[in-house]
C-alpha positions in Angstrom: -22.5 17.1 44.5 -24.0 13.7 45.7 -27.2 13.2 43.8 -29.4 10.2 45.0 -30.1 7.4 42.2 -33.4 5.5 42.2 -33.3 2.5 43.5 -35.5 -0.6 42.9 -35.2 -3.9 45.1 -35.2 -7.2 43.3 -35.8 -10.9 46.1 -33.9 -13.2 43.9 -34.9 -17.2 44.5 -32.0 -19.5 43.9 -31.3 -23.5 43.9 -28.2 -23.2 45.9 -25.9 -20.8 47.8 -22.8 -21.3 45.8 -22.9 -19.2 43.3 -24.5 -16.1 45.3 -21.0 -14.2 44.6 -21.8 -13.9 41.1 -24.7 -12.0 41.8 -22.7 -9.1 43.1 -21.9 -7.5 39.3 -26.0 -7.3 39.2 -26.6 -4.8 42.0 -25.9 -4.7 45.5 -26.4 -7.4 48.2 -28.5 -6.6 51.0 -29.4 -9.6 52.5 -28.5 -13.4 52.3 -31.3 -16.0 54.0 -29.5 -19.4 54.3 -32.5 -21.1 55.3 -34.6 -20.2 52.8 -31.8 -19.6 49.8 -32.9 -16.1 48.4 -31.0 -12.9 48.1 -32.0 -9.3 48.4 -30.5 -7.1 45.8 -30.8 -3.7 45.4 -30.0 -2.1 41.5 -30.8 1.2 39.7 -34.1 1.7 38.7 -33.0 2.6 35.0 -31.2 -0.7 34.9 -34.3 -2.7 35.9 -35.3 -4.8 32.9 -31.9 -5.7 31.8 -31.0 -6.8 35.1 -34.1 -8.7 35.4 -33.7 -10.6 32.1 -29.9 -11.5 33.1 -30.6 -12.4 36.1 -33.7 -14.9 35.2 -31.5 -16.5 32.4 -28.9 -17.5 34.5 -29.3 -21.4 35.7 -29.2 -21.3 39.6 -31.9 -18.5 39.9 -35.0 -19.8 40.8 -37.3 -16.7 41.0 -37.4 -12.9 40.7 -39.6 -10.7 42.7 -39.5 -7.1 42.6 -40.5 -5.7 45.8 -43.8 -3.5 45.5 -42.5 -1.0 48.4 -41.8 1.7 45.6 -45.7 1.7 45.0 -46.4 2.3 48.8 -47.3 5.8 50.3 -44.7 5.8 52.9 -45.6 9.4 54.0 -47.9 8.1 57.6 -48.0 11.0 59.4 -51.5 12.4 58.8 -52.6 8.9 59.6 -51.0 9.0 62.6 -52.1 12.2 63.8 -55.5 11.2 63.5 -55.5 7.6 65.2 -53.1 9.7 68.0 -56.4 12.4 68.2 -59.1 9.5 68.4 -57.3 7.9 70.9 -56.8 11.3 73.2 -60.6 11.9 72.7 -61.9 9.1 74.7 -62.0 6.3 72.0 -62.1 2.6 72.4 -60.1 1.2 74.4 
């Protein structure tokens, strides 16, 4: 059976392009900005901290963020509901 794995997403800053396909035996690509040379990777949260530490040691990285979306409360709909009610009951408009 499939079981869903944990995943933590890492913006990687980098000095040039050219070695972004070494990056690939870290964790998966998700996004590549040309313009602004950094890389969104996604890798297993148990991996995390080794990952990190390899990836800061290598030369061409620049910078790693990890993105703070795993310590969001992505559940909106209560919130929702009650701006959706406020709004029905004559609020500002």
């Amino acid at each position: 059976m499939f079981t869903v794995k944990k995943r933590l997403s890492l913006s990687v800053w980098v000095y040039s392009l050219k070695q972004v396909r070494q990056l690939r035996r870290y964790g998966m690509i998700a996004y590549i900005s040309k313009r602004m040379k950094y890389v969104v990777i996604y890798i297993d949260y148990d991996q995390a901290d080794r990952v990190i530490n390899a990836l800061n040691n290598l030369r061409f990285v620049r910078l790693v963020e990890i993105s703070h979306r795993h310590e969001l409360n992505m559940s909106f709909g209560k919130k929702l509901d009650q701006e959706a009610a406020s709004q029905s009951d004559g609020g500002n408009i």
